[in-house]
PATITOR-393779 format. One record per residue (C-alpha): residue in three letters; x, y, z. Coordinates in steps of 0.02 Angstrom, whole numbers. Example, Ala and Ser with C-alpha at 12.3 -4.5 7.8 and 13.67 -1.06 7.14 Angstrom:
<pts>
<pt code="ALA" xx="615" yy="-225" zz="390"/>
<pt code="SER" xx="684" yy="-53" zz="357"/>
</pts>
This chain:
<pts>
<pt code="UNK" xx="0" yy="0" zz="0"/>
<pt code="UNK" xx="67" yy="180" zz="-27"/>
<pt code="UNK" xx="95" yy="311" zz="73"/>
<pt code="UNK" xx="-74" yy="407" zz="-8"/>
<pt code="UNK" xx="-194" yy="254" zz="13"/>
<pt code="UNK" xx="-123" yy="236" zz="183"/>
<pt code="UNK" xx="-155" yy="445" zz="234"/>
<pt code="UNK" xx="-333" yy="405" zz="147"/>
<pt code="UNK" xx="-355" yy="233" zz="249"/>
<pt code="UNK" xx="-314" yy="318" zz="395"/>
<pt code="UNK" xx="-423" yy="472" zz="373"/>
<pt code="UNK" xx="-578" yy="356" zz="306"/>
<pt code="UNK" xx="-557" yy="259" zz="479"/>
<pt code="UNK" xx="-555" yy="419" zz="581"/>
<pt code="UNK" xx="-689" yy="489" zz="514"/>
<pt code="UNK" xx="-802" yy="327" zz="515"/>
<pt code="UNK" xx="-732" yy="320" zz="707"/>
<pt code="UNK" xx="-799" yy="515" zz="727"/>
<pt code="UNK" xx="-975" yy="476" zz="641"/>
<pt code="UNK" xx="-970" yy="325" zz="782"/>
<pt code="UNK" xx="-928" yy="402" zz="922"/>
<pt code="UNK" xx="-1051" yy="548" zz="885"/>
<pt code="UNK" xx="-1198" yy="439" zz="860"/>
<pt code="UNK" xx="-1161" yy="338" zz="1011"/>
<pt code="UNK" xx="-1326" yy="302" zz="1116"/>
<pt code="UNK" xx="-1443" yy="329" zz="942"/>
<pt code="UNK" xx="-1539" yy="185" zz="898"/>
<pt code="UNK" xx="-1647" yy="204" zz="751"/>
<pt code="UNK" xx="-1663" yy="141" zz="586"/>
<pt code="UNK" xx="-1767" yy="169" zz="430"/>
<pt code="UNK" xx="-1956" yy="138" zz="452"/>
<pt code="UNK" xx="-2093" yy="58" zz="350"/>
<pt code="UNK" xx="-2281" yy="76" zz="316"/>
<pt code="UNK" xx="-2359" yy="141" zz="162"/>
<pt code="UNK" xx="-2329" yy="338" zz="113"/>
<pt code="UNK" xx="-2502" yy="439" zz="80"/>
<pt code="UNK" xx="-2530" yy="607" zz="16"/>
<pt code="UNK" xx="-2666" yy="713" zz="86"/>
<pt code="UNK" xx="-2640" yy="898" zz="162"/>
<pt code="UNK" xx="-2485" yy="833" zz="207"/>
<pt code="UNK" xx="-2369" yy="650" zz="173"/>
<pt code="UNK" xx="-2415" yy="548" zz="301"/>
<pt code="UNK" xx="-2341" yy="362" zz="330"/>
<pt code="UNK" xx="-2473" yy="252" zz="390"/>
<pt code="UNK" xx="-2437" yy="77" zz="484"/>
<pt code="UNK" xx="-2561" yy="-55" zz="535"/>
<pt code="UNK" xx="-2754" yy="-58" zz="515"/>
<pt code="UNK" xx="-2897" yy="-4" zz="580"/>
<pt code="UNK" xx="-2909" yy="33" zz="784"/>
<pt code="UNK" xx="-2865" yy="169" zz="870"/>
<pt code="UNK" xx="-2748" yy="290" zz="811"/>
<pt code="UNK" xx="-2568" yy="370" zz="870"/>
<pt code="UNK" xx="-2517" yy="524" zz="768"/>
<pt code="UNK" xx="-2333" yy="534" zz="789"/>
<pt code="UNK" xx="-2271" yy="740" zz="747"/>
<pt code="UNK" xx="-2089" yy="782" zz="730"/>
<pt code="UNK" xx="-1989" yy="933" zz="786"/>
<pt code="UNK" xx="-1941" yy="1105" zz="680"/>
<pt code="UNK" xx="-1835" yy="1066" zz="521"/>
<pt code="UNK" xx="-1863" yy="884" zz="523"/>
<pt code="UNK" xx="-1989" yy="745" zz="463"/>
<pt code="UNK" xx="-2101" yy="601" zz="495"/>
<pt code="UNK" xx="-1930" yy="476" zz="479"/>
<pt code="UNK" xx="-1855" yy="554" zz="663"/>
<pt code="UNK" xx="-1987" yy="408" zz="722"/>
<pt code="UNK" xx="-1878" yy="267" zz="670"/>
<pt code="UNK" xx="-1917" yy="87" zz="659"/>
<pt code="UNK" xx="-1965" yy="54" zz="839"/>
<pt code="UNK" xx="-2102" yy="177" zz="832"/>
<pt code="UNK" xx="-2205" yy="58" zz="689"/>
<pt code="UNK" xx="-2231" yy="-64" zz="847"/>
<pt code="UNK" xx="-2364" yy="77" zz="884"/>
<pt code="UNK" xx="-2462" yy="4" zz="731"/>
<pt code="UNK" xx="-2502" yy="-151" zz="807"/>
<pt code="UNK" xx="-2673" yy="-171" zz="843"/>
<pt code="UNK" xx="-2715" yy="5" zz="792"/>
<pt code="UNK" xx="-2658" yy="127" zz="666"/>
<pt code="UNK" xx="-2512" yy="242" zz="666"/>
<pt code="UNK" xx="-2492" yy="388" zz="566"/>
<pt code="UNK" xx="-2335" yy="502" zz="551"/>
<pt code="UNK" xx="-2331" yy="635" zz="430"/>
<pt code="UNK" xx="-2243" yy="771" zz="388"/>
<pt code="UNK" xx="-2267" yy="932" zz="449"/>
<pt code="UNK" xx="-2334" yy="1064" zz="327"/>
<pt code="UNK" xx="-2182" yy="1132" zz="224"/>
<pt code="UNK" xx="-2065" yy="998" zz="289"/>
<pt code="UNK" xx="-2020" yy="831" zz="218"/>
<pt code="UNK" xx="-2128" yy="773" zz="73"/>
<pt code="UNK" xx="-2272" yy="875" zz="117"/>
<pt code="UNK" xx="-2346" yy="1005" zz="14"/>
<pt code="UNK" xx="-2256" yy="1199" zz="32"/>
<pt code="UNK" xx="-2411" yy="1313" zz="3"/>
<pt code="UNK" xx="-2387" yy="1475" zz="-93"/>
<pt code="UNK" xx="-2450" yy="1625" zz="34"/>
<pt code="UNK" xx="-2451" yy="1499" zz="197"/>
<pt code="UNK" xx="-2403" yy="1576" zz="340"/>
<pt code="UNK" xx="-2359" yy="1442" zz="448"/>
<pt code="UNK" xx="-2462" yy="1476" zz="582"/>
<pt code="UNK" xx="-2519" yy="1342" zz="728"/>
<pt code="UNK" xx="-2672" yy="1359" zz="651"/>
<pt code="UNK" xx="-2630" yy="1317" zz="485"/>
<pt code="UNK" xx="-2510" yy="1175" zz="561"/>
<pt code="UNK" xx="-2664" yy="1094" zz="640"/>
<pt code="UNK" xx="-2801" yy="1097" zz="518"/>
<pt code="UNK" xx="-2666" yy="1006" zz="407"/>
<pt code="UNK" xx="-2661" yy="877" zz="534"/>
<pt code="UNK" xx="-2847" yy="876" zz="578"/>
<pt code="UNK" xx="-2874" yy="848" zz="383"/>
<pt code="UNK" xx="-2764" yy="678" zz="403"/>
<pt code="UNK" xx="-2843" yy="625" zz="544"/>
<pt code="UNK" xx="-3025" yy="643" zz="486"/>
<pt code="UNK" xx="-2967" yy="547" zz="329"/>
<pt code="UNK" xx="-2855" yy="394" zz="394"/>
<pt code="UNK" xx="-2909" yy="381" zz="558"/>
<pt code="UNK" xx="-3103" yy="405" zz="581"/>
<pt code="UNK" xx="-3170" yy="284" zz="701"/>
<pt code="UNK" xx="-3135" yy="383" zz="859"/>
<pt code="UNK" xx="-3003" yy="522" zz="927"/>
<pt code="UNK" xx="-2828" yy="479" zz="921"/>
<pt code="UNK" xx="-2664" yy="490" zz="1047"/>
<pt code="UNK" xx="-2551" yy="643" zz="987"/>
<pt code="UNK" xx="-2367" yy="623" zz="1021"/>
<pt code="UNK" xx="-2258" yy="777" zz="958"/>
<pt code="UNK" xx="-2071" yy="779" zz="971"/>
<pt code="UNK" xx="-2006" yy="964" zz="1015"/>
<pt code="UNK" xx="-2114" yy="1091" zz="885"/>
<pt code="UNK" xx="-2222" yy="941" zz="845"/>
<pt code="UNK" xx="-2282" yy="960" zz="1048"/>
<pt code="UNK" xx="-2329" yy="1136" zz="997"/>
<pt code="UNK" xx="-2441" yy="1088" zz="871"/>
<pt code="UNK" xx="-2523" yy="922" zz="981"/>
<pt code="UNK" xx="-2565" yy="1033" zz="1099"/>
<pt code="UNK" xx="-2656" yy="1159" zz="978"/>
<pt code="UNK" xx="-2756" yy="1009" zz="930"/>
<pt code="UNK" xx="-2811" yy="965" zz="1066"/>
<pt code="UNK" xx="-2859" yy="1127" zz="1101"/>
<pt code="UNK" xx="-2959" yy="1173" zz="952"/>
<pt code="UNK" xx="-3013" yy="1005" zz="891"/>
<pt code="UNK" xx="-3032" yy="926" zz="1027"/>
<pt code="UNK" xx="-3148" yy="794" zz="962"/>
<pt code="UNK" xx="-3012" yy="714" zz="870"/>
<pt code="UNK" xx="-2878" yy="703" zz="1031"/>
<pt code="UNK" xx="-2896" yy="567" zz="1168"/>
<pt code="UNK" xx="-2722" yy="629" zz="1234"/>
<pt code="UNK" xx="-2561" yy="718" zz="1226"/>
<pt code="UNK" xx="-2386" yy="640" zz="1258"/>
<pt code="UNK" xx="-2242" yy="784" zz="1227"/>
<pt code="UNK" xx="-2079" yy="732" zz="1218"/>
<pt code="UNK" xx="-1951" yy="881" zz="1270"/>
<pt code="UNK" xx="-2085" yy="1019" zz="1239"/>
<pt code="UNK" xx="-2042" yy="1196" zz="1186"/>
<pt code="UNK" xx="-2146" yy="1274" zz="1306"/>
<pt code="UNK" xx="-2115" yy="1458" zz="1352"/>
<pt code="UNK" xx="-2229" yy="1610" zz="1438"/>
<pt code="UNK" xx="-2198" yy="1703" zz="1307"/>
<pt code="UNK" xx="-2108" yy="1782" zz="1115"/>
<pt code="UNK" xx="-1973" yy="1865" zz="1248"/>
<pt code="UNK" xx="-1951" yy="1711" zz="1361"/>
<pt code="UNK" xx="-1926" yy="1600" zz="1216"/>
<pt code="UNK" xx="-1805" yy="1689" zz="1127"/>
<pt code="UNK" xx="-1718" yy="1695" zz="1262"/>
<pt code="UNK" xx="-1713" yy="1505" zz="1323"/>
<pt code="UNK" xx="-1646" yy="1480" zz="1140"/>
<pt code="UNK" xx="-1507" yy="1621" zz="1138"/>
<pt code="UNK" xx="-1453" yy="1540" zz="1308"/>
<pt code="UNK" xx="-1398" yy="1402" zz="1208"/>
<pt code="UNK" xx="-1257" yy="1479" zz="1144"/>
<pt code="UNK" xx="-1212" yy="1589" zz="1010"/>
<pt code="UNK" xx="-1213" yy="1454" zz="861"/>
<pt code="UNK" xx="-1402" yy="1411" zz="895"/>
<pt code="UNK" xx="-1445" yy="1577" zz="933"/>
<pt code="UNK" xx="-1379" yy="1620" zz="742"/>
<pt code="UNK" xx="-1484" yy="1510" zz="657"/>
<pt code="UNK" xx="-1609" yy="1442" zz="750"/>
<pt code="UNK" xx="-1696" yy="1614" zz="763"/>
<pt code="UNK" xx="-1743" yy="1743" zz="625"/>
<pt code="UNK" xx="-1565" yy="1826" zz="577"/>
<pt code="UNK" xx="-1489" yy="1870" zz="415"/>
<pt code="UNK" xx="-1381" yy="1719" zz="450"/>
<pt code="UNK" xx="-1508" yy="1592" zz="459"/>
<pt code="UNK" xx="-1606" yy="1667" zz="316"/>
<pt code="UNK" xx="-1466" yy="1667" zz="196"/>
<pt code="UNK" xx="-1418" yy="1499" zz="255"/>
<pt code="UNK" xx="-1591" yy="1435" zz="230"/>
<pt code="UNK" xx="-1587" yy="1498" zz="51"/>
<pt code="UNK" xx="-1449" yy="1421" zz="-18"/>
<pt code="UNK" xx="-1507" yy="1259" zz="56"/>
<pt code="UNK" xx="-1670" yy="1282" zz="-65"/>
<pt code="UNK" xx="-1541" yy="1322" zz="-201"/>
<pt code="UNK" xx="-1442" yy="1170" zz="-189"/>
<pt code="UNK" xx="-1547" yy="1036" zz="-107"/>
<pt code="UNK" xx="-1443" yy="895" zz="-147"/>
<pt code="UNK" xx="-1276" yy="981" zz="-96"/>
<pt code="UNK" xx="-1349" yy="1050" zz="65"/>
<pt code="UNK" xx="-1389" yy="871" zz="113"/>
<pt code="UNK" xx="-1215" yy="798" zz="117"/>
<pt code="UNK" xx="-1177" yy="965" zz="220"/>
<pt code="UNK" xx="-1310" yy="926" zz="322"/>
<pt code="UNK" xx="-1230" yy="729" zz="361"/>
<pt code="UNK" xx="-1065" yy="830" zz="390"/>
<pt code="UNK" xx="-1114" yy="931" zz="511"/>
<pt code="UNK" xx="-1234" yy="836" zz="610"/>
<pt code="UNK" xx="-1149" yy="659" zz="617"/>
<pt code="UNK" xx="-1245" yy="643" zz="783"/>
<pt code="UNK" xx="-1407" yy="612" zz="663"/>
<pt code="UNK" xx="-1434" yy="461" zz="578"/>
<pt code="UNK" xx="-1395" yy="516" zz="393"/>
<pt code="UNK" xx="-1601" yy="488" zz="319"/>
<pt code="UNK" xx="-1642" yy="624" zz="462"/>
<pt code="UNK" xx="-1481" yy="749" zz="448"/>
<pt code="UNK" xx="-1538" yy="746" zz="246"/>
<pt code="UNK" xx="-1728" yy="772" zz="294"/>
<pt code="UNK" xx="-1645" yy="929" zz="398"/>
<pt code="UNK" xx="-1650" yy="1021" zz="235"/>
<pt code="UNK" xx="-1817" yy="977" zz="133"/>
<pt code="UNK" xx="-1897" yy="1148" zz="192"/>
<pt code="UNK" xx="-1920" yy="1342" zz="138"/>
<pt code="UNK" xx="-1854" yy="1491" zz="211"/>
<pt code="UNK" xx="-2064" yy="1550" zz="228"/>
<pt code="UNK" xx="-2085" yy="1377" zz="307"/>
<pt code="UNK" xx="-1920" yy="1371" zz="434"/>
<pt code="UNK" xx="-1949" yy="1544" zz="469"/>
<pt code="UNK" xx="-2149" yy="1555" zz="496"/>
<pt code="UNK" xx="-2145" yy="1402" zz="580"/>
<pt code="UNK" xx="-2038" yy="1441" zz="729"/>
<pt code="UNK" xx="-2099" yy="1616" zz="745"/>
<pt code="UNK" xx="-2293" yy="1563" zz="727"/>
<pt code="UNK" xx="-2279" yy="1412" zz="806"/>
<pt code="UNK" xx="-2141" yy="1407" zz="944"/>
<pt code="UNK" xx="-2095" yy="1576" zz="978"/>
<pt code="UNK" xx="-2254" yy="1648" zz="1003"/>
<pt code="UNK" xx="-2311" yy="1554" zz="1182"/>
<pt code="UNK" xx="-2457" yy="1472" zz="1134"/>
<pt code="UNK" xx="-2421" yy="1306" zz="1257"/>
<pt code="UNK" xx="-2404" yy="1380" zz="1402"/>
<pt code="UNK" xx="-2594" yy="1470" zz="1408"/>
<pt code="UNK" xx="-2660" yy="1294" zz="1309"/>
<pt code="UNK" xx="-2575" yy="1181" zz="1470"/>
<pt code="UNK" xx="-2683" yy="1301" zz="1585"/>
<pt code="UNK" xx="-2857" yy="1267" zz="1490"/>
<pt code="UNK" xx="-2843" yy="1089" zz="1420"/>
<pt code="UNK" xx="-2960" yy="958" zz="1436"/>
<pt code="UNK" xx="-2859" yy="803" zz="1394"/>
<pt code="UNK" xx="-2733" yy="712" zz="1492"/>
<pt code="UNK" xx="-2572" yy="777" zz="1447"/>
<pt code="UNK" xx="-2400" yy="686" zz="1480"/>
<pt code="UNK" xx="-2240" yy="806" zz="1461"/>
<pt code="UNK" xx="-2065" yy="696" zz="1451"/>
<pt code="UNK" xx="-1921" yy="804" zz="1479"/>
<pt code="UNK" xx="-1744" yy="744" zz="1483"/>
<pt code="UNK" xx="-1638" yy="815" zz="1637"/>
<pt code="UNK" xx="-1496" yy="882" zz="1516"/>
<pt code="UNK" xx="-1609" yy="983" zz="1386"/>
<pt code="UNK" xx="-1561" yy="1162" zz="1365"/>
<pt code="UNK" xx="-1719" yy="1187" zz="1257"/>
<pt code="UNK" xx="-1845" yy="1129" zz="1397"/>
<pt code="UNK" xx="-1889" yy="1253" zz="1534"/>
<pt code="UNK" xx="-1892" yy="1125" zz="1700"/>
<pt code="UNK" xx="-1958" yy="1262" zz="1791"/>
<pt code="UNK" xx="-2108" yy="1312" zz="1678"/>
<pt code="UNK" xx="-2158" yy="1148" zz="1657"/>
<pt code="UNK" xx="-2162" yy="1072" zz="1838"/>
<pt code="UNK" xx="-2274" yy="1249" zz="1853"/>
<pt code="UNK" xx="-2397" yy="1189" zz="1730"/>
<pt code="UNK" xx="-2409" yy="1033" zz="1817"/>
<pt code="UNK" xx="-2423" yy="1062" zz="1966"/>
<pt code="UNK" xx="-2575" yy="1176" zz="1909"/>
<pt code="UNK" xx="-2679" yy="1057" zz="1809"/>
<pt code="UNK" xx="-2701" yy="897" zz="1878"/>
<pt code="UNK" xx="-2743" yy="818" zz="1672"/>
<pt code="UNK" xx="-2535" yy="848" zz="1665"/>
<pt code="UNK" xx="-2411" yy="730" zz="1727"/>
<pt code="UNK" xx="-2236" yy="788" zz="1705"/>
<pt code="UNK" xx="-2077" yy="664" zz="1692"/>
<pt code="UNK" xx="-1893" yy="690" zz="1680"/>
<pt code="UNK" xx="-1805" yy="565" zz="1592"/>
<pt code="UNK" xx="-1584" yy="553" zz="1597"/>
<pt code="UNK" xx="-1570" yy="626" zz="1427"/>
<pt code="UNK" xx="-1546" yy="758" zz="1310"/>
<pt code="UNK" xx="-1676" yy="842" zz="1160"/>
<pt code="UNK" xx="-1676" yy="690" zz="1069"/>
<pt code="UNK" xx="-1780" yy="559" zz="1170"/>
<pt code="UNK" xx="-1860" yy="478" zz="1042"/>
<pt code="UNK" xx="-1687" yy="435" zz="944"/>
<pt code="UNK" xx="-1604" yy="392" zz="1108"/>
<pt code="UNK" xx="-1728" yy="313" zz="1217"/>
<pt code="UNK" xx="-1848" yy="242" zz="1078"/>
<pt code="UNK" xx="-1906" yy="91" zz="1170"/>
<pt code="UNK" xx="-1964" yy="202" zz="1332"/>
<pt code="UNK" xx="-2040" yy="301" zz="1211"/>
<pt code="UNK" xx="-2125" yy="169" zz="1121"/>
<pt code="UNK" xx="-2184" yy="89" zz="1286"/>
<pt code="UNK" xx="-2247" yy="293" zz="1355"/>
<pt code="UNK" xx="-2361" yy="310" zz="1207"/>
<pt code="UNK" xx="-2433" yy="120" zz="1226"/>
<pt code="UNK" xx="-2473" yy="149" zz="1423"/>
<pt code="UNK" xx="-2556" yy="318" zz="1349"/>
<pt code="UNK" xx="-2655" yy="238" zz="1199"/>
</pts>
């Protein structure tokens, strides 16, 4: 072997070992059921019975629920779309992204693939957001809410500044800056290029979901989070709902606000708050807890 193929051996191997070593403690892998288009793609597993709608976070899609999750199909249905303007799912000309926009999307799924009764909402991050708006205002179609490390905040102020807390890297691009919006542009430019980046730079995420990480708009990204998560809604909707509610928080997430949320529990007795060892990824890390939450909840 020569010296190049060696240096390129050598730098293959530490970069697999990097990709490793990042991912450590993820345990997903790509999962089934047949792919529907409606309002929005939805992947539906299993038959008929009741229903678990699985919603994913900001920037990502339906695939964050890996494999494990399709155990949820068993002896029901389970439906796990993509949000609207994420994904595979339609990007509306003129949509503003708003929660209410976000949830008659998902209503519309609902009332067409699962219509014998109302269904368990799970929501990862955003997609808690958005549960708890349906429940809220449709709450014929919600038996219950399980949020895994929900974005809830009092307020636009409070939540902006949970986020910038973060550190200055989130703060850049996970809020509305010329950064993030140029960023976000280019991405829509070159698709295909800004999904190796994407694998690159987030070789924590399995590569289907750090890909996924890109299939949105700059109107969709950016309405989204400022419509959606920035603008308080959860914290008035945990005061005045009327299903049982189960928020799952991991112990080490800078995006969850402990505090808040123990609050809100303690002030509605339909909410039962856990804290799980973990960080903002539950669902990729702890999938079979998850799995097992959302069957005790069904």
């Amino acid at each position: 072997m020569g010296w190049a193929a060696l240096a390129f051996a050598i730098l293959v191997g530490a970069l697999t070992g990097w990709v490793l070593w990042s991912r450590r403690g993820v345990r997903w892998s790509m999962p089934s059921g047949e792919e529907r288009v409606l309002a929005l793609s939805v992947r539906v597993v299993g038959g008929s019975g009741p229903a678990v709608v699985l919603l994913h976070g900001l920037a990502g899609s339906g695939r964050y629920f890996g494999a494990r999750f399709d155990a949820l199909g068993q002896g029901g249905r389970l439906l796990v779309p993509d949000l609207l303007g994420f994904g595979r799912s339609p990007r509306p000309a003129g949509a503003q992204y708003s929660v209410e926009e976000h949830v008659g999307a998902v209503a519309e799924v609902i009332e067409a693939l699962a219509p014998g009764g109302p269904a368990l909402i799970a929501g990862h991050s955003t997609g808690c957001v958005v549960a708890l708006g349906l429940a809220v205002m449709r709450p014929e179609l919600v038996s219950g809410v399980v949020a895994f490390c929900p974005p809830v905040y009092r307020d636009a102020a409070h939540a902006k500044a949970r986020i910038g807390a973060i550190g200055k890297r989130v703060e850049m691009f996970a809020l509305e800056t010329p950064m993030a919006r140029a960023t976000c542009r280019w991405m829509c430019e070159h698709r295909e290029a800004a999904g190796v980046l994407a694998q690159l730079l987030r070789p924590d995420l399995p590569a289907p979901i750090a890909r996924d990480g890109v299939q949105h708009t700059w109107a969709s990204y950016s309405g989204t989070l400022k419509r959606v998560v920035l603008q308080g809604h959860a914290s008035a909707w945990l005061s005045e709902i009327s299903v049982p509610v189960r928020l799952i928080a991991g112990d080490r997430d800078p995006v969850t606000d402990l505090e808040l949320l123990r609050s809100l529990a303690a002030s509605n007795p339909l909410i039962q708050l856990e804290i799980w060892p973990g960080d903002h990824d539950q669902p990729l890390r702890d999938p079979d807890r998850c799995v097992a939450a959302l069957l005790a909840a069904r």
